[in-house]
C-alpha positions in Angstrom: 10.0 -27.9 12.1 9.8 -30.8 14.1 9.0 -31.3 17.9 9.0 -28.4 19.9 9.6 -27.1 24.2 7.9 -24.3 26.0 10.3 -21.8 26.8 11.1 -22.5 30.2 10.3 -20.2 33.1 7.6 -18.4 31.9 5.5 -16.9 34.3 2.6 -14.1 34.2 2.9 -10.6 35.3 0.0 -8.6 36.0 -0.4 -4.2 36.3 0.4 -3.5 39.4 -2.5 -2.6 42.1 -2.6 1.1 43.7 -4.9 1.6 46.4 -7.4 -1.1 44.6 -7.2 0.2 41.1 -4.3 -0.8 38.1 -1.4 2.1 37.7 1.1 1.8 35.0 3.8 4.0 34.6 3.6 5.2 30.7 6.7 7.9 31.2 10.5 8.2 31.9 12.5 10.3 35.5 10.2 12.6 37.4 8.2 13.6 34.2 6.7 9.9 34.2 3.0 9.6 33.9 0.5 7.6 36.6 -2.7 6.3 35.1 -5.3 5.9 37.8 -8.6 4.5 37.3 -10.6 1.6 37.5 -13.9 -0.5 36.2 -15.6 1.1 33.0 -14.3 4.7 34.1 -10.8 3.3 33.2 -11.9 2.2 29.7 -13.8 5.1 28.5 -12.7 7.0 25.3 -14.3 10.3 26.0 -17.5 9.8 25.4 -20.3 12.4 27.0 -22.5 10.5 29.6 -25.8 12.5 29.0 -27.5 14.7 25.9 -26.4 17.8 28.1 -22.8 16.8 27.6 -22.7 16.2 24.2 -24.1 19.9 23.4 -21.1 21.1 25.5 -18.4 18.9 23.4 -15.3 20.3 23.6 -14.0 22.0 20.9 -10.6 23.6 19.3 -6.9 22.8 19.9 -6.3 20.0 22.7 -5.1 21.4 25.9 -1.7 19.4 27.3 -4.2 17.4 29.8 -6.1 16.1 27.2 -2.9 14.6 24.7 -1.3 13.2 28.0 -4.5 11.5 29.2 -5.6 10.2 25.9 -2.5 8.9 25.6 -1.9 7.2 28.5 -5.0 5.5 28.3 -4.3 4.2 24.6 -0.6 2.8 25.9 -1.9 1.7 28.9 -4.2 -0.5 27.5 -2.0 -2.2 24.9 0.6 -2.8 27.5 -1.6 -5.1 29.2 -2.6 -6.9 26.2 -6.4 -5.5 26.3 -6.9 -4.3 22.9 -10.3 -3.8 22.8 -9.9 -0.9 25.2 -6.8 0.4 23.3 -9.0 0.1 19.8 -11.5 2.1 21.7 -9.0 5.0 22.8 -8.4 5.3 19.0 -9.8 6.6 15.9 -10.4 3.4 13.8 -11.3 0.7 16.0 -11.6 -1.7 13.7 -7.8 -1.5 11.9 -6.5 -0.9 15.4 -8.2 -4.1 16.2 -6.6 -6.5 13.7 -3.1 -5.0 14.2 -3.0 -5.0 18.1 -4.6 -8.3 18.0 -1.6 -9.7 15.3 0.7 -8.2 17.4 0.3 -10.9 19.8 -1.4 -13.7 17.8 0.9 -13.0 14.8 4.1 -11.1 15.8 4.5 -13.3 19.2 4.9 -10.2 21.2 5.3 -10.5 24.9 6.3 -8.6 27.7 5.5 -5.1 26.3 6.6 -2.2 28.5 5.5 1.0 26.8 7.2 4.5 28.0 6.2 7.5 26.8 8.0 10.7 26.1 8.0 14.6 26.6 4.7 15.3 24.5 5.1 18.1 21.0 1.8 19.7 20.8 -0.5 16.8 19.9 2.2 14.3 18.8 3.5 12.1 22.1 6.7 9.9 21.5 7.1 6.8 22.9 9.3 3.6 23.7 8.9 0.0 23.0 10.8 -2.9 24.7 9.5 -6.2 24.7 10.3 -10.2 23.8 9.3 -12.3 20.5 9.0 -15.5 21.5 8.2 -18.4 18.9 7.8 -22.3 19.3 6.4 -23.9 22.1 3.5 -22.0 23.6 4.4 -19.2 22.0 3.9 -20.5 18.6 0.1 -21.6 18.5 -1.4 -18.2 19.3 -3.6 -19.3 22.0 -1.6 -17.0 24.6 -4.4 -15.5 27.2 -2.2 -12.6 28.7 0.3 -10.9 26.5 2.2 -10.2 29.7 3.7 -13.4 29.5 7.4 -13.6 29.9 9.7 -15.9 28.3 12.3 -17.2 30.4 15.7 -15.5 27.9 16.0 -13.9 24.7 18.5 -16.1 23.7 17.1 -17.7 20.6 17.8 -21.0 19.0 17.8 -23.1 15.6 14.8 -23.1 13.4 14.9 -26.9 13.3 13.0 -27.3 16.1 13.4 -25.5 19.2 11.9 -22.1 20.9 13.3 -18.8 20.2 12.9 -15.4 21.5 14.9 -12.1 21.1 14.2 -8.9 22.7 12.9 -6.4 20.8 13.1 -2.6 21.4 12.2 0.9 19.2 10.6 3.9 18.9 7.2 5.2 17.9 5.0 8.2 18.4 1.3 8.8 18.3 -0.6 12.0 18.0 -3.9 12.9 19.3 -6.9 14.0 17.6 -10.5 15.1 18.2 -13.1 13.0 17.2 -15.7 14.6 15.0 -19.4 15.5 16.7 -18.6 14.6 20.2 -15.0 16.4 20.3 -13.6 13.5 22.6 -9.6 13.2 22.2 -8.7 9.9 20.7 -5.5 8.3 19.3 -5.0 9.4 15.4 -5.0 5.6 14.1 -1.9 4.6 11.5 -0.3 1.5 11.8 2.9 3.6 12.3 2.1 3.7 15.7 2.6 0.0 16.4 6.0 0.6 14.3 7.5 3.2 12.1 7.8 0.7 9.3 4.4 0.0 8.9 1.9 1.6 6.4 -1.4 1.6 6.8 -2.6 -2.2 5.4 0.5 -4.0 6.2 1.2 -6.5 8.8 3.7 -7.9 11.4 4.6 -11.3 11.3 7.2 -13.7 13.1 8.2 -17.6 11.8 10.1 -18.7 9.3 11.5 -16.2 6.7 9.3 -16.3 3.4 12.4 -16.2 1.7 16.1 -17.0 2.5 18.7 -14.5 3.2 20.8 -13.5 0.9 24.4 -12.5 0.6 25.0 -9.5 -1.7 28.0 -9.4 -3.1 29.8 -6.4 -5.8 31.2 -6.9 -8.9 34.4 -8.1 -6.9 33.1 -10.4 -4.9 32.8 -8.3 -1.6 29.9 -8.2 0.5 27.7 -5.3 0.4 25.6 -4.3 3.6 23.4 -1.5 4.8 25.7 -0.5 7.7 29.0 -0.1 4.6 26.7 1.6 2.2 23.2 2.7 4.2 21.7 3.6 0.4 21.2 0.0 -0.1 18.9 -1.4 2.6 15.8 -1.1 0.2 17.5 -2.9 -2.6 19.0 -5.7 -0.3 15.5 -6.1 0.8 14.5 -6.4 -3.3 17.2 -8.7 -3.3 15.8 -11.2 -0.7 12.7 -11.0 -2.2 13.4 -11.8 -6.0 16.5 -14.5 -5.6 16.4 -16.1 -1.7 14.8 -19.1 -2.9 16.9 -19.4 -5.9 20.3 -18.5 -4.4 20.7 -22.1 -2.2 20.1 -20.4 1.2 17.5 -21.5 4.0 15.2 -19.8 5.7 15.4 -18.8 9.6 13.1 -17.5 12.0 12.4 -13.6 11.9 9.9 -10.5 12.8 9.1 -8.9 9.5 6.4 -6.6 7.9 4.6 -8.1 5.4 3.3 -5.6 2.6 -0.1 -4.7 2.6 -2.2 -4.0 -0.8 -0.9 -0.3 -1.1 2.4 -0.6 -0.2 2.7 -3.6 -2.8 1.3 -1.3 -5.6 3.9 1.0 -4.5 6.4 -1.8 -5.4 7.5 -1.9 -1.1 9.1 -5.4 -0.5 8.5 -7.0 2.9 11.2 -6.6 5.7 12.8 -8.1 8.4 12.6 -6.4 11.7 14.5 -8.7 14.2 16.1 -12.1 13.1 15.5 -14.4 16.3 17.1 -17.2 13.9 19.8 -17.1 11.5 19.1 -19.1 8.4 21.9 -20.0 6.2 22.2 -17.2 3.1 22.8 -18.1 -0.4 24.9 -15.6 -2.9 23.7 -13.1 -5.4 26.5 -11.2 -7.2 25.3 -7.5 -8.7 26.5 -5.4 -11.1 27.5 -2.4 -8.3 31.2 -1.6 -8.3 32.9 -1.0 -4.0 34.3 2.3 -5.3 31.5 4.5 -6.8 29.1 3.3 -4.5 30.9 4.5 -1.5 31.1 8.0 -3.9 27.4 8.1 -4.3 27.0 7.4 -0.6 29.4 10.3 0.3 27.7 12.5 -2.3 23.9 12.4 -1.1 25.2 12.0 2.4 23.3 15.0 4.4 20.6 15.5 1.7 17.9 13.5 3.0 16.0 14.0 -0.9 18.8 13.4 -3.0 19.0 10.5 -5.6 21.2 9.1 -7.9 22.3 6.2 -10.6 25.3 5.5 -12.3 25.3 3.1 -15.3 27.6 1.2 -17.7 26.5 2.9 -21.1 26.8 0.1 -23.4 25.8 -2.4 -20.9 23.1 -1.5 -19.1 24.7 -2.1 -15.6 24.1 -0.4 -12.6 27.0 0.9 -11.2 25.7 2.6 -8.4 22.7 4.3 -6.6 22.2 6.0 -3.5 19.4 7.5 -1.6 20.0 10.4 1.1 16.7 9.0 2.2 17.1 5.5 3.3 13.6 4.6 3.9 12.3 4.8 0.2 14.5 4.2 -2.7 13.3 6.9 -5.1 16.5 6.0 -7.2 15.1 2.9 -8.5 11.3 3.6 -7.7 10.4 7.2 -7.6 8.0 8.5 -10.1 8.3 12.3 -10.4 7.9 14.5 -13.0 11.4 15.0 -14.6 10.9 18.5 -15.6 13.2 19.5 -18.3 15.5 16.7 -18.8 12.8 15.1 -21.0 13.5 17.6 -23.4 16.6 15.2 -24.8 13.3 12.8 -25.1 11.5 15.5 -27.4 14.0 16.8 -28.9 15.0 13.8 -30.1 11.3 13.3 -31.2 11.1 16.7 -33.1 14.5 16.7 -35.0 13.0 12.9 -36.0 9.7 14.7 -37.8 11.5 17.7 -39.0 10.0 20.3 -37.1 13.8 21.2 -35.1 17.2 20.6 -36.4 20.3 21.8 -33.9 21.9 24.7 -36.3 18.4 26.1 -37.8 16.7 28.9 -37.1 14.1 27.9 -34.1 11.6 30.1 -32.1 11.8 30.7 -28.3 9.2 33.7 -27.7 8.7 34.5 -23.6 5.4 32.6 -24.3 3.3 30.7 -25.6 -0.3 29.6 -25.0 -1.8 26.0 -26.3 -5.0 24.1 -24.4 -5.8 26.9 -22.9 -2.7 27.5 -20.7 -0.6 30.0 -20.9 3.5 28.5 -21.0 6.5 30.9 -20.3 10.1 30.7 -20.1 12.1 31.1 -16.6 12.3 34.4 -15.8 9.9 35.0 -19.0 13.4 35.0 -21.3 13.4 35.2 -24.9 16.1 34.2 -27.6 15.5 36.2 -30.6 16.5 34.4 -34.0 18.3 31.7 -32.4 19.2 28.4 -33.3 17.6 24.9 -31.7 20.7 24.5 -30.0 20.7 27.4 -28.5 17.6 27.2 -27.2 17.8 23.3 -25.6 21.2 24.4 -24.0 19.4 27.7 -22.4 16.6 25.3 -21.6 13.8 27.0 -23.6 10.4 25.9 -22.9 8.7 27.8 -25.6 10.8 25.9 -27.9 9.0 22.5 -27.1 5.9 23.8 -26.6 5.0 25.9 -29.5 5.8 22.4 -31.5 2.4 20.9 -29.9 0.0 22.1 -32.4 1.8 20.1 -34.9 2.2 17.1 -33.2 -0.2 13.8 -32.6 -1.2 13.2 -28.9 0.6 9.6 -29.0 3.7 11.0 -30.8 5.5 11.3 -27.7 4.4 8.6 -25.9 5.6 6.1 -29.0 9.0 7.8 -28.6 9.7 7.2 -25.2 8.6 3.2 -25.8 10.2 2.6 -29.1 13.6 4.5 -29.3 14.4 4.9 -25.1 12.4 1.8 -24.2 10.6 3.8 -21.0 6.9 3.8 -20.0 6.5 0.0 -21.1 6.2 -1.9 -17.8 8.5 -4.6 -18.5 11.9 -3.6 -17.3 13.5 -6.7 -15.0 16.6 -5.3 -13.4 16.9 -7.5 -10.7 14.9 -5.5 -7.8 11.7 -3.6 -7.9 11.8 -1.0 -10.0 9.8 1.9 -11.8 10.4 2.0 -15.4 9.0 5.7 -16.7 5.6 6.9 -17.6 4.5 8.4 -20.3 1.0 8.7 -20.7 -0.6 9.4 -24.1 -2.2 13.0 -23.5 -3.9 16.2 -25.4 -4.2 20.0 -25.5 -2.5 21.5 -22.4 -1.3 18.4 -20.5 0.0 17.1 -24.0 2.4 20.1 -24.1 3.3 20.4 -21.0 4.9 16.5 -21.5 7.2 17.9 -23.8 8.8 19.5 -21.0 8.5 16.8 -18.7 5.2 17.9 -16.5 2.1 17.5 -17.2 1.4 13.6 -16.7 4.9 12.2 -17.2 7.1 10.9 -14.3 10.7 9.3 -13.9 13.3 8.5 -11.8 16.8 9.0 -11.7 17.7 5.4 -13.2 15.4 6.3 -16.0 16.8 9.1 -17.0 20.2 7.8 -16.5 18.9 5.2 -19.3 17.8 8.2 -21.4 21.2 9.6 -21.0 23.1 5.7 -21.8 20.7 6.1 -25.0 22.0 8.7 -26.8 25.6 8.1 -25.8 25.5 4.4 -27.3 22.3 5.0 -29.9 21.0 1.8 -28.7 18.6 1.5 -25.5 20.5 -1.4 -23.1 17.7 -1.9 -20.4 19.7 -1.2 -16.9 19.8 -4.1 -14.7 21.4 -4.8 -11.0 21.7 -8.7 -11.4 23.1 -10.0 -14.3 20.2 -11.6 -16.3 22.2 -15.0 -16.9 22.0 -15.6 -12.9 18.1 -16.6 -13.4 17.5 -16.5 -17.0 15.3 -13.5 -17.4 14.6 -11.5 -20.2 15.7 -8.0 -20.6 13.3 -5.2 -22.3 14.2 -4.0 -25.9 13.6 -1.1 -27.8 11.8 -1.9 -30.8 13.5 1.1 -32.7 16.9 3.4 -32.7 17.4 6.7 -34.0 18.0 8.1 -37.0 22.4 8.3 -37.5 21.3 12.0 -38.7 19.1 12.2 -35.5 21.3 10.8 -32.9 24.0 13.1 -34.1 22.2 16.1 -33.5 21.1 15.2 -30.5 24.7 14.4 -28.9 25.4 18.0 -30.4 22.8 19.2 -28.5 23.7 17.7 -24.9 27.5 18.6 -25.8 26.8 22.0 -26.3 25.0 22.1 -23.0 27.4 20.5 -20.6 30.2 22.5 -22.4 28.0 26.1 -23.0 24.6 25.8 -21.4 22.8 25.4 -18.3 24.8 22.4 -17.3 28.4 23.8 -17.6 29.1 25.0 -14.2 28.3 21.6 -12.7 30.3 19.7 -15.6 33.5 22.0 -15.7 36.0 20.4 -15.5 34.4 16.9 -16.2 36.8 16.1 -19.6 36.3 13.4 -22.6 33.1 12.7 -24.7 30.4 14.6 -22.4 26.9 15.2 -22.9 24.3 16.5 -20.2 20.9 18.2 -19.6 19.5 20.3 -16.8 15.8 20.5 -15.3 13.5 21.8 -13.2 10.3 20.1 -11.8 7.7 22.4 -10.3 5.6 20.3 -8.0 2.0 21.6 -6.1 2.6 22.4 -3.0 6.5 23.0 -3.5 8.1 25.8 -2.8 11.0 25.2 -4.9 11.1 23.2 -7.8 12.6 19.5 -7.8 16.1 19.9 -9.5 17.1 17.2 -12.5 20.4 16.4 -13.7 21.7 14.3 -16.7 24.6 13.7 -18.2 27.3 10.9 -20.0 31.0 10.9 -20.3 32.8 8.3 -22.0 31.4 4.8 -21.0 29.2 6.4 -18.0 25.9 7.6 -17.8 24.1 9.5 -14.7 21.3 10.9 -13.6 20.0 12.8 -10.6 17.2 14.4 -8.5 17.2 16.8 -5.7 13.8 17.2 -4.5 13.0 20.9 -3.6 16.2 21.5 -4.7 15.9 24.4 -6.9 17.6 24.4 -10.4 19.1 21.5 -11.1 22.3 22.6 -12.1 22.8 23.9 -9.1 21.6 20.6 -6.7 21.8 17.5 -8.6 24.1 18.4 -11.1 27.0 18.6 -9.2 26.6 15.2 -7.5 25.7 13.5 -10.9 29.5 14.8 -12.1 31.1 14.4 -9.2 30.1 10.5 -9.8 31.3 10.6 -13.5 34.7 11.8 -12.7 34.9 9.4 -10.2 34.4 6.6 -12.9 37.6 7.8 -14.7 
């Protein structure tokens, strides 16, 4: 990095003194907050001075006084940089500790001014607006006051000379009782330092881990987060897998850095504030301009929509988009997929000759195995119908009275050999989540037939479930073209049966033409195949709601969370995306 200057015309500012004790202003206009106080009374966290006292600990929901002063004396605190006194006025010292003390010795944060908001309840809001300053001084850590100012945010190359940015954003905190002594204390996340962070992860400023990237469509045009907001997760996946392979260089920036948990969770790191600009290398996807602006206009407003387009015979991602920009469930999400796996069984059952699509199949109102007791929605029954009749009306019963003649692994071996899911070794070009289907027995085994129990998706997976039986060949999905770095692609080790596959395109042509997919698929015209379903989740009142479906060259798949029926809530966005396609 070379030689570097302190910032020039730093200079220390200190609380300012009201009649011999510190006040800072935590607050906005004439609802502003004063804290006054001073010596060890000014650091206390609520703790009882005498035996007496604690017998008398306060107890039930937090009056107004108590948020606003437990508050103020947490923010107050970390504005001045003394984080042992801000720890204290939480509820996990310790991890407030290490984050409050990176924020200055890691982050380079300076000049914090901290102004808090009109409190909800417990829950108080608040502002941050401060400096990051790196190089020089600024750079070694050894800061004393965390006051310090940097003389302009104007920041400079990453060669060799300081840089600083202002940085400014909102939080909120919410206030707590602690247990035995009833004193009302900071509810400790590392949210409250900044809504990006999860508990475990870190912020850090210097020089990017990785290059930037530029991310460019199948036509060559750049794609950003402010043109298509869905994709801020999977440029940040981009960064990650190919910056130091696409030819850019690294500049200075504020990012989080993934803890243990969100890393299991597959979260990439991200930049907060770029004080530096490095110089971004190229990585061309597979996403084409036009259907990822329709996928963007179609979850626009539901904040727990989700939804992938592919290339059937390719494997390429076409588009996705998140109504929720901070996750990307699309890629990542692993929820039960309710009664879209039933394409998966089905396919498994017509394979062992227990269901073929024109014979004779039983769908009572229900039907107990494991112990549980399984029933149809709204406890229907089709009387001396066929198979076909009974996946296009979504039968449950159907699946589930085949259990007792089934192995526990059976359908586990049929999502990994013939759709290539629930094998951990899908490489698409960003983080991704590639189906799990656990092997299982008695109850949970048959509820997995109808996609509960312990089986979870995501809408690219069951877009690839969808691509399946529309070519008869699993083509793992990808986002990046696996020539760019020379990776290998999953396979299936199997394909269906011609008998089989036939059957089971009859089957999802029957229901996007007669079933419980046709209302969303009217009017959706060539060689069309889809499936319906419904997820019920604990503590849901409605269930989440699964679409998927193929028409011509295209495959899709959807999920509304808390939706409700699927053909209702996702299914309509998933066709709205395959008419788009042409």
């Amino acid at each position: 990095m070379g030689s570097r200057r302190a910032v020039a015309g730093r200079r220390k500012t200190r609380p300012a003194l009201v009649g011999g004790v510190v006040a800072v202003v935590v607050g906005a206009g004439a609802g502003a907050w004063a804290l006054y106080g001073g010596g060890a009374a000014a650091e206390e966290t609520g703790r009882t001075t005498s035996a007496a006292a604690e017998d008398k600990a306060p107890a039930g929901p937090l009056t107004a006084a108590e948020v606003t002063t437990a508050a103020q004396r947490f923010l107050t605190a970390w504005q001045r940089g003394d984080v042992a006194a801000a720890a204290a006025a939480t509820d996990d010292a310790e991890a407030a500790t290490a984050l409050l003390t990176g924020w200055t010795k890691d982050a380079h944060v300076t000049d914090a001014t901290l102004t808090a908001g009109t409190p909800a309840g417990a829950k108080v809001p608040f502002s941050v607006k401060a400096t990051v300053a790196y190089g020089g001084d600024a750079q070694d850590g050894t800061q004393q006051d965390a006051t310090r100012q940097s003389a302009s945010p104007q920041a400079t190359s990453p060669q060799g000379e300081a840089v600083s940015k202002p940085l400014a954003y909102d939080s909120a905190l919410t206030v707590v009782r602690r247990a035995g002594d009833g004193a009302p204390l900071v509810d400790w996340h590392a949210a409250v330092v900044h809504p990006e962070l999860k508990d475990g992860d870190t912020l850090v400023t210097g020089e990017a881990g990785t290059p930037p990237v530029k991310a460019l469509d199948r036509d060559g045009g750049e794609i950003t987060a402010a043109t298509y907001p869905s994709l801020g997760t999977v440029l940040d996946g981009l960064r990650e897998k190919y910056g130091k392979k696409a030819g850019g260089t690294a500049g200075i920036e504020l990012r989080v850095v993934r803890g243990k948990e969100s890393k299991a969770a597959k979260a990439s790191d991200k930049t907060l504030l770029e004080l530096s600009e490095g110089t971004p290398g190229t990585v061309r996807t597979t996403l084409d301009p036009g259907l990822q602006a329709a996928a963007e206009q179609q979850v626009a407003g539901k904040a727990r929509a989700s939804v992938v387009l592919l290339r059937a015979s390719t494997g390429e991602i076409l588009a996705v988009a998140n109504g929720g920009h901070g996750f990307n469930t699309a890629f990542q999400g692993s929820l039960a997929p309710g009664s879209t796996m039933k394409v998966v069984t089905a396919s498994l059952l017509i394979e062992k000759g227990l269901a073929s699509a024109d014979k004779q199949h039983p769908c009572p109102k229900y039907f107990s195995y494991g112990g549980w007791k399984f029933q149809n929605d709204d406890e229907f029954e089709i009387k001396n119908g066929t198979f076909k009749a009974s996946f296009a009306r979504s039968c449950n019963t159907a699946f589930i009275s085949q259990a007792p003649k089934l192995d526990n692994d059976d359908l586990t071996e049929q999502a990994q050999q013939v759709f290539g899911l629930s094998r951990n070794d899908w490489a698409i070009g960003v983080p991704s989540f590639d189906g799990s289907v656990p092997v299982q027995s008695a109850a949970p085994m048959a509820a997995s037939l109808i996609g509960q129990g312990g089986v979870r998706m995501n809408p690219l997976n069951m877009a690839s479930v969808s691509a399946t039986v529309r070519t008869g060949t699993f083509h793992q999905p990808y986002l990046v073209a696996p020539s760019v770095d020379g990776r290998r692609t999953a396979e299936a080790s199997r394909t269906m049966s011609a008998s089989t596959l036939g059957q089971l395109r009859e089957l999802m042509s029957y229901t996007a033409t007669s079933g419980t997919a046709a209302e969303a698929m009217a009017g959706v015209s060539g060689q069309v195949g889809a499936k319906t379903g419904s997820a019920e989740v604990d503590g849901q009142d409605k269930p989440n709601g699964w679409f998927t479906a193929y028409r011509g060259d295209l495959a899709a798949a959807g999920v509304v969370q808390q939706g409700g029926h699927g053909g209702d809530t996702a299914g309509p966005i998933v066709a709205a995306l395959l008419k788009a396609g042409g």
